[in-house]
N, C-alpha and C positions, 0 to 999 in steps of 0.2 A: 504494500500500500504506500500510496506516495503520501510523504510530511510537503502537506501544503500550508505551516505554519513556520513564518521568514521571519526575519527583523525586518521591520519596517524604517525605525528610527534610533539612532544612538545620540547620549547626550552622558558622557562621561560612563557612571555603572549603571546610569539606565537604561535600559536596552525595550523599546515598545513593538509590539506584533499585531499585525491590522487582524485579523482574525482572530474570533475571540469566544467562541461555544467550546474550546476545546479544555479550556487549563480551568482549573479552580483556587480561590484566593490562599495565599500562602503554599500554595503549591512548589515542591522541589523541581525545576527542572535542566536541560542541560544548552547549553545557549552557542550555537558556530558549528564548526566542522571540529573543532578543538575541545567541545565538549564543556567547556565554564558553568562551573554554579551556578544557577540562582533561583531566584527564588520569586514568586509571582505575588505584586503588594497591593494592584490594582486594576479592576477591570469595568472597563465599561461597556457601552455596545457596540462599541467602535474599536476599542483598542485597548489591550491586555500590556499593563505594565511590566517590567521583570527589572530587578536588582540584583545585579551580577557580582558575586562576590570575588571575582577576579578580574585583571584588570584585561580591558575591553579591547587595549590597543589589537590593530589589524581587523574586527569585526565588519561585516558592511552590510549594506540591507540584501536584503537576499538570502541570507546565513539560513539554515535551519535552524529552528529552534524545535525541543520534543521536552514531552512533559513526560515526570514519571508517577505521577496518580497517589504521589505519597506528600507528607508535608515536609519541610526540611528538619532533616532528622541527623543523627547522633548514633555511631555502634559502640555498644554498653557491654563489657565483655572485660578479661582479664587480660593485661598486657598493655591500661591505662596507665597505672603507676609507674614511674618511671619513665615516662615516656614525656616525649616534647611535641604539642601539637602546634598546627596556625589558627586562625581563629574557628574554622568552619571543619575543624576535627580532623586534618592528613599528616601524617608522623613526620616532623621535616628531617627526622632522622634517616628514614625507608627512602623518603624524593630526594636528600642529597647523594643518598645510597645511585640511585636511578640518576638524575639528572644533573650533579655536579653540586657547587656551593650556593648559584642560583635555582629557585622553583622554577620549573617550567608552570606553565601554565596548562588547563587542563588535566593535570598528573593524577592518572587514574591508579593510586595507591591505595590498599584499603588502611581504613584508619587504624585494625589493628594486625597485627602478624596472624595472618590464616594458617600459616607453614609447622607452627611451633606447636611444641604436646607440651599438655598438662595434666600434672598428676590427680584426677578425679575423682574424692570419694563421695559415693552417693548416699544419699539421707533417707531416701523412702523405700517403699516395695510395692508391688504391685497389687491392687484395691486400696490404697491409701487414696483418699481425698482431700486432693488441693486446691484450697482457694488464690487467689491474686496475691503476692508479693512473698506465698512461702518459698520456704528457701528449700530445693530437692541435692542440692549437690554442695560441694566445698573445695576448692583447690589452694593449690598456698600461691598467692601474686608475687608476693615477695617475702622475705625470711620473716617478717613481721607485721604481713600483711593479710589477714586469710579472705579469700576474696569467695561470698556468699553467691554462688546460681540463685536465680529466685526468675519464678513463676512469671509472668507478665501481667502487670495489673488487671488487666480488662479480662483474663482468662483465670478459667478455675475446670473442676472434674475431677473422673479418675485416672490413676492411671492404671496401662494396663502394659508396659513392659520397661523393662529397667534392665539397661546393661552391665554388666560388672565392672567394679572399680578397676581405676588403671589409668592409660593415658589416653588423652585425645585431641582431636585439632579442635579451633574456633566452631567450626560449623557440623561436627561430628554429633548425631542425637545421643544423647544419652539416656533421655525415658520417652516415652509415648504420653498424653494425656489426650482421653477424650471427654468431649465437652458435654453439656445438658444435651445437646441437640446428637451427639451420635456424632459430630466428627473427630478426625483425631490430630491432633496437634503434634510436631516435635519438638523436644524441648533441646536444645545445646544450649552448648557453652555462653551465647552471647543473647542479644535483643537488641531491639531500633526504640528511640525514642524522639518521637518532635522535641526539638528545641525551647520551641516559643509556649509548651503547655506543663504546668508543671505538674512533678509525679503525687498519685493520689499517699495521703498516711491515714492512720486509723484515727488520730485523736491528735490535735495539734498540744504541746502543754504549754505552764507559765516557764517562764523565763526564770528558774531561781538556784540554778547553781553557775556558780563566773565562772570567765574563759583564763585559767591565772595564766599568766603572760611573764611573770619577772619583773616585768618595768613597774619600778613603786610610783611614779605621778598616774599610771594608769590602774595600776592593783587598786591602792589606797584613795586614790581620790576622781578619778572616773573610770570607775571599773563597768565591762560590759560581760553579758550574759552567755553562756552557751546559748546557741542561737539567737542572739541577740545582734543586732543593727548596727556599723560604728561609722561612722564619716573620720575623715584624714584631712581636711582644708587647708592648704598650704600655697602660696607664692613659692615662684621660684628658687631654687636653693635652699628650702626649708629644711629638709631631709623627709619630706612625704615616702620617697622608696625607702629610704635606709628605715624610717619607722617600722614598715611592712615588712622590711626583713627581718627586724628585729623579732616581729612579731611574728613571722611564719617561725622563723630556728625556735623561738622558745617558748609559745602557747600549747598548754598540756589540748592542742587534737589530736585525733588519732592519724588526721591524715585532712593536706595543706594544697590547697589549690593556687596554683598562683596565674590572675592573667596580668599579663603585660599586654594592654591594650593601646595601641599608638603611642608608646615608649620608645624613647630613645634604643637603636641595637645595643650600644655599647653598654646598657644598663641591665639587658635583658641578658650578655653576654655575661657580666658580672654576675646575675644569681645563678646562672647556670654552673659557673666557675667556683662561686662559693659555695651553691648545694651542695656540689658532690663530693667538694672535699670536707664538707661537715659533718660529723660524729653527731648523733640525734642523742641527747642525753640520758632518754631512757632507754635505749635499748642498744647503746653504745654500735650502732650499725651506721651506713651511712646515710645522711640525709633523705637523700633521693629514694631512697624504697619509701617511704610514705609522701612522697610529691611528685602531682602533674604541671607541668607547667605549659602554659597555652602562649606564647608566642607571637605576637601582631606588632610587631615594630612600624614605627610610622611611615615606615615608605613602605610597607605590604599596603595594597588595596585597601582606599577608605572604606566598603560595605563591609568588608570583614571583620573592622570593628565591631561592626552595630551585631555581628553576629556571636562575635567572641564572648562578650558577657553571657549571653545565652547559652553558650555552649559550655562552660563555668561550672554554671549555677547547676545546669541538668546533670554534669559527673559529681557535682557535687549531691545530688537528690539522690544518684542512684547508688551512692558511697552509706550515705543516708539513711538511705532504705535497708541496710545489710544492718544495720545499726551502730554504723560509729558515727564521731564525732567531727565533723569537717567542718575547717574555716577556708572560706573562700579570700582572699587579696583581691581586690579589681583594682589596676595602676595605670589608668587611672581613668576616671567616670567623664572627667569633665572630655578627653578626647574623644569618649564615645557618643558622648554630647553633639562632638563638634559635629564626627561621622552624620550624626540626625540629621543636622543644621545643613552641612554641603548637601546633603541626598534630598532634601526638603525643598533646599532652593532650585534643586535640577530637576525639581518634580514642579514648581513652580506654585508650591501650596502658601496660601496668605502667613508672612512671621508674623511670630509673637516676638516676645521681650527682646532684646540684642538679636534677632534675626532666628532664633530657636522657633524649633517648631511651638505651633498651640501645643500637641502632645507629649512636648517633653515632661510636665509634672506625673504625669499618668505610664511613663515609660520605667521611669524613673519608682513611683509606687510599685509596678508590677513587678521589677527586680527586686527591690528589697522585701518586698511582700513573700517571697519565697524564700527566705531565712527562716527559722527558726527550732522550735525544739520540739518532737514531738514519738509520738507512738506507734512504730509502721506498722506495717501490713504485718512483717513478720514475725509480729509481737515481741520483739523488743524495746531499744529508745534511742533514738538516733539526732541529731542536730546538725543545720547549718550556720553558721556563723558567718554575717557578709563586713567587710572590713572594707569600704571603697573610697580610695583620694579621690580627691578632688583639687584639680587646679586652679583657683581663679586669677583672672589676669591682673598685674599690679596688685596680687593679696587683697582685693578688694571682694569681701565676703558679700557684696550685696546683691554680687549679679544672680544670674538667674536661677544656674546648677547647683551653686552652694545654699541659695533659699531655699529651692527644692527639695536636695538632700536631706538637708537641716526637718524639711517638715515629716517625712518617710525613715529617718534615723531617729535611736532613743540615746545612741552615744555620740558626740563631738569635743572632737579631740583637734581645736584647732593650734594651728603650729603658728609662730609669730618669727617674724623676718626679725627684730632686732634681737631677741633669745640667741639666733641662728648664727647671727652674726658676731652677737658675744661669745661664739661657743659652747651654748649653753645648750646640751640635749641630752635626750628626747624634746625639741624646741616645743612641749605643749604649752601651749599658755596657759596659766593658773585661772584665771580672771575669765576668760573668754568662754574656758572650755567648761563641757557640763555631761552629765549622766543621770538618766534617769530611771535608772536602774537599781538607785539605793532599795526601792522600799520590798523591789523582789527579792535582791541578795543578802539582804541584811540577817535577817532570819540564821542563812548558811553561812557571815561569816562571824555572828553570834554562839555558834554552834560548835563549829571547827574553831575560834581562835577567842573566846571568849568575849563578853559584852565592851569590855575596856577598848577593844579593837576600834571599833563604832567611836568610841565614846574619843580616843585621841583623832581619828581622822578629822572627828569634828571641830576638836580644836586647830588642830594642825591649819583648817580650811579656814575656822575664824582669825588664828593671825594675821594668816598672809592675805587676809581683804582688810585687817587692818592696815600692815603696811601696806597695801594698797593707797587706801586713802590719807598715813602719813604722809606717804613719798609727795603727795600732792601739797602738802603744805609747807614741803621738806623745799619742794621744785623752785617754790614761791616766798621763803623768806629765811633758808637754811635748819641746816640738822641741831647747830648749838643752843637752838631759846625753845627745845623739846625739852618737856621735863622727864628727869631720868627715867621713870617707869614706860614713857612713850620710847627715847630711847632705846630698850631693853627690848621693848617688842620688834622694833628694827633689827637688832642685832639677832635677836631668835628667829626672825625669817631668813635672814642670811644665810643662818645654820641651815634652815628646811629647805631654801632655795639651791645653795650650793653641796649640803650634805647630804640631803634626801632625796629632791627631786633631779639636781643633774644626774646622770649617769653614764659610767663610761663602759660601750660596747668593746674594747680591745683589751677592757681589763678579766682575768679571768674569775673574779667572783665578784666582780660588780657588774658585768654583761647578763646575769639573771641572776633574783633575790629571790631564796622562798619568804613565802609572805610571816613566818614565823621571825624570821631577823627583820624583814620590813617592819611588825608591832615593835620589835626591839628597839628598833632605832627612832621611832615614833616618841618610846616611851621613854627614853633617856635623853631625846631633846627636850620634851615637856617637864621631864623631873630639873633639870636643869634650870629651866624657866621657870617655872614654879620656885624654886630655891632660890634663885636671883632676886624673884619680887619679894622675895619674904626680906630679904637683905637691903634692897634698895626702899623697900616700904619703916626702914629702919635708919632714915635719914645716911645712910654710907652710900659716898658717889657712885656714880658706875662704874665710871674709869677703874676704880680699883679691881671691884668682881673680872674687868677685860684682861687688867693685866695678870689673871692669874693663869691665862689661854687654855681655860676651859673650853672655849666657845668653838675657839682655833683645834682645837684637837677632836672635837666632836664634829668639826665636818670631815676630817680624815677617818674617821670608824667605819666609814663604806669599806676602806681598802685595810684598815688594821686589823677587823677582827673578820676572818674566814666565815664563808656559810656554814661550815661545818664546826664552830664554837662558840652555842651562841650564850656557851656561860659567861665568855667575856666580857658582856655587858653589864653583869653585878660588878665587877672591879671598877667600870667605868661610873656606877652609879657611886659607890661608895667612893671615891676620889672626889665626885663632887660636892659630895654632904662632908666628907672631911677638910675639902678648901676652904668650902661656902665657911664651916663653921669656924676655920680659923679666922676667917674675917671680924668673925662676931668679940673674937677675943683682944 
């Protein structure tokens, strides 16, 4: 039969087809003699849009274009981990394999190795009845990885044969299920999943145990949830990636999706470089067996952005669904933004704000709407975690992606250009940034680390909105006509600012804190401060109490006392109560 369905019109990744009974909206199809992705976003009675997620050059009207009856979909299967995809799911490991250091275009690779066996054991027998998302089989992905088969959600039955354990390819059956109706299904190794629909759970839950991360301005004072929401808002040079690195190597997930969405190569080149030579700390292997990393550097094709978060989120649902723990990185939203905005304009639909589509708040919901923590199918508990920067231009929070983000995120962790520039990181701003996730985790960190826990962060946060508003009156008529006790609370944020919240990643036990020395050092700046008021409330200067460089020595206890000693900190207390009280004599 002759494909009487051409391009008609090209206009960078939009590629339009004057015939139009044939495709349906969201439709996968393959677009040239070369075969390019895309994907069909609009149709009318005249003419069937397509968004080509590769790039267009050489295309010309006439091309064939064929639909393949599916929507644009994802292969869900073992040999994910570990692996580096581009946005739209093809191994650039297997196409460099194939096609040299540049993609070809077209590169009909499958997304995962069909070739390779895996050791199989199977979980059911034959008359067992499966519903959607059990799990009939188990292989190991990687030494620390155990990757769960499961069921296809929309499908359930009996089954009525089961092969024996052993090895197998991607597409080899391993059971049979037939369904209510009498047909019979094969079940392998893998499964297709659209992109843009996200997978069904049993029971979504609350948000109330944290994602511990190490970083104490994020543990202790905007902590976010096992599937809980976090924005990254940073200018230029902030350290938005270094953040998320920070955060992939040391958040207790089970397993870390990282995209690099219209990032810099040479930055995507770096996580590549330092995943694998990083030791993961709980299971002393290396990195890279519990990380995918998806790949879209900003000179790959603009549509494959818009595709790459979506393709994320869904490895990440189906990680999920086995029942672990996954945090997803997006690096970063606002590029994928931009992708909306240029494919908007070539579409020619009316802008909104700064030339964004109308649709971007509702884009932007639907991504994040697909975090969180819940009960799957196959009755365990599984969580997504979405963690996505955001760039705005000149750090000006007010445009459009970061008000967005801001309304669809429950964590913000914005980054501030002069922190960054003093040096001073994780550059979160104290001030700016916010969580709203105290009143779910408070409960669990009342639990695990006792109610005092709570009780200093809250002080910790009311200092330093004090000096906040001294520095303002500091700015405006100097530090010396403070009366001593305002004084003192200056100097105690100093402590929290440079002994608490900076922290240094190249140091080997300040690069990640269990949160058990983070109360430590909470509590022996506060006893400190506390013991100073009692003294300076006693008519004796302050000068004195500084020069006993208590204050100077309590911001080096990041680095003096190991995470592995955290009886240390009684010496440190008791050195203070026996300074303080030498004063008194």
């Amino acid at each position: 039969m002759e494909n009487n369905n051409v391009i008609y019109g090209i206009n960078g990744p939009v590629v339009t087809v004057k015939k139009t009974d044939s495709f349906e909206m969201m439709e996968m199809v393959h677009v040239g003699h070369q075969k390019l992705v895309g994907e069909v976003i609009g149709i009318t009675d005249e003419l069937t849009t397509i968004q080509v997620y590769e790039e267009t050059t050489g295309l010309k009207p006439g091309d064939p274009v064929e639909g393949t009856g599916a929507p644009m979909n994802v292969l869900l299967g073992p040999g994910i981990i570990d692996n580096i995809f581009d946005g739209i799911e093809r191994p650039l490991k297997a196409i460099e394999e194939q096609s040299g250091a540049f993609i070809s275009r077209g590169a009909a690779v499958s997304s995962l190795d069909e070739t390779k066996l895996w050791d199989v054991t199977l979980k059911v027998k034959v008359g067992d009845r499966l519903e959607g998302g059990q799990v009939y089989a188990t292989l190991p992905e990687t030494p620390i990885i155990e990757h769960r088969l499961m069921v296809p959600p929309e499908l359930s039955g009996v089954v009525t044969k089961v092969m024996p354990n052993g090895e197998y390819k991607l597409f080899d059956t391993v059971a049979v299920l037939k369904d209510d109706n009498g047909d019979e299904h094969n079940l392998t190794l893998c499964q297709k999943w659209p992109i843009r629909t996200s997978r069904p759970v049993r029971e979504r839950l609350t948000s109330s145990i944290p994602l511990i991360t190490g970083q104490r301005v994020i543990d202790t004072l905007f902590p976010v949830a096992k599937g809980g929401t976090a924005a990254i808002p940073g200018g230029f040079g902030t350290g938005k990636t270094m953040t998320q690195h920070q955060l992939a190597k040391w958040c207790d997930a089970d397993i870390i999706i990282y995209v690099g969405c219209g990032e810099r190569g040479n930055e995507m080149s770096q996580v590549l470089e330092e995943f694998s030579e990083l030791i993961d700390p709980k299971s002393q292997r290396p990195m890279t067996d519990r990380t995918v990393l998806i790949a879209n550097t900003s000179n790959m094709p603009v549509a494959a952005r818009e595709a790459s978060i979506y393709t994320g989120i869904t490895l990440g649902e189906y990680y999920r669904d086995m029942g672990y723990h996954v945090a997803m990185m997006a690096d970063s939203t606002s590029r994928w933004a931009e992708a909306l905005r240029e494919i908007s304009g070539r579409l020619e639909e009316m802008p909104a704000e700064e030339g964004f589509p109308a649709y971007l708040p509702s884009r932007l919901a639907e991504f994040y709407e697909r975090g969180g923590r819940a009960e799957v199918l196959s009755g365990g508990e599984g969580s997504v975690t979405l963690i996505g920067a955001v760039s705005p231009q000149g750090s000006d929070f007010s445009e459009p992606v970061t008000q967005n983000t801001k309304r669809f995120t429950r964590c913000f962790w914005a980054l501030d250009k002069s922190l960054a520039y003093a040096r001073h990181y994780p550059a979160i701003n104290w001030i700016q940034s916010y969580s709203e996730y105290f009143n779910d985790l408070d409960p669990w960190f009342r639990k695990n680390l006792g109610d005092d826990f709570v009780e200093y962060r809250n002080r910790i946060s009311a200092l330093l909105q004090e000096e906040s508003s001294l520095m303002e009156i500091v700015k405006l008529i100097g530090a010396d006509v403070l009366p001593d006790d305002q004084k003192l609370v200056i100097e105690t944020a100093r402590v929290i600012r440079v002994g608490f919240l900076q922290q240094n990643a190249f140091h080997a036990d300040d690069t990640f804190v269990p949160l058990e020395k983070q109360k430590l050092m909470m509590k022996t700046i506060l006893h400190l401060h506390s013991k100073a008021k009692e003294i300076v409330a006693k008519e004796i200067p302050i000068s004195k109490v500084l020069k006993l460089g208590l204050f100077d020595k309590l911001t080096k206890m990041k680095y003096d006392i190991p995470n592995s000693k955290p009886e240390m900190f009684d010496a440190y207390i008791k050195e203070i109560d026996e300074k303080l009280a030498s004063l008194l004599k």
